[in-house]
C-alpha positions as CSV (number, residue, x, y, z in Angstrom):
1,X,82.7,105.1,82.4
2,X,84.7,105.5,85.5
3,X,84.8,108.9,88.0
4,X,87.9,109.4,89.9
5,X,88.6,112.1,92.3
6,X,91.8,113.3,93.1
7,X,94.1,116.0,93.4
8,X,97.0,116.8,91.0
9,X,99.2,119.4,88.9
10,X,97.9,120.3,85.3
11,X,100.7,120.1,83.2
12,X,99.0,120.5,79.8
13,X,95.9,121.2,78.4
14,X,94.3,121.3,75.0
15,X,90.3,122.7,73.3
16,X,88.4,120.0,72.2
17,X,85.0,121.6,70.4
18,X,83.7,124.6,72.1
19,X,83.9,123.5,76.0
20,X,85.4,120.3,76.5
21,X,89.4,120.0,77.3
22,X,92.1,117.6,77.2
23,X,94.0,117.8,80.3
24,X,97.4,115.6,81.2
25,X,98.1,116.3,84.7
26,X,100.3,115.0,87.1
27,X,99.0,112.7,90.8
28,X,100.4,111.4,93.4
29,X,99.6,108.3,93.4
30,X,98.2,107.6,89.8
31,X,101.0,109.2,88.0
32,X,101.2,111.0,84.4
33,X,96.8,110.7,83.3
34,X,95.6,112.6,80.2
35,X,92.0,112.8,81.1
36,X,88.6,114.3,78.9
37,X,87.1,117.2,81.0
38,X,83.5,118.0,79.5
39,X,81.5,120.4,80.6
40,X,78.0,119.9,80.9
């Protein structure tokens, strides 16, 4: 499993269970990602 940070725009984001997300956001120099955001 990769980490990347970076900064972005969220431009959608969706539940997944009880605390994880689906979030598609927009970077500057990655572009469009839809990445898994759990909490833990």
């Amino acid at each position: 499993m990769n980490l990347i940070k970076t900064k972005g725009i969220i431009i959608a984001e969706s539940n997944m269970g009880d605390f994880d997300k689906m979030v598609t956001m927009l970077t500057p120099g990655l572009r469009k990602n839809s990445v898994c955001c759990k909490r833990g």
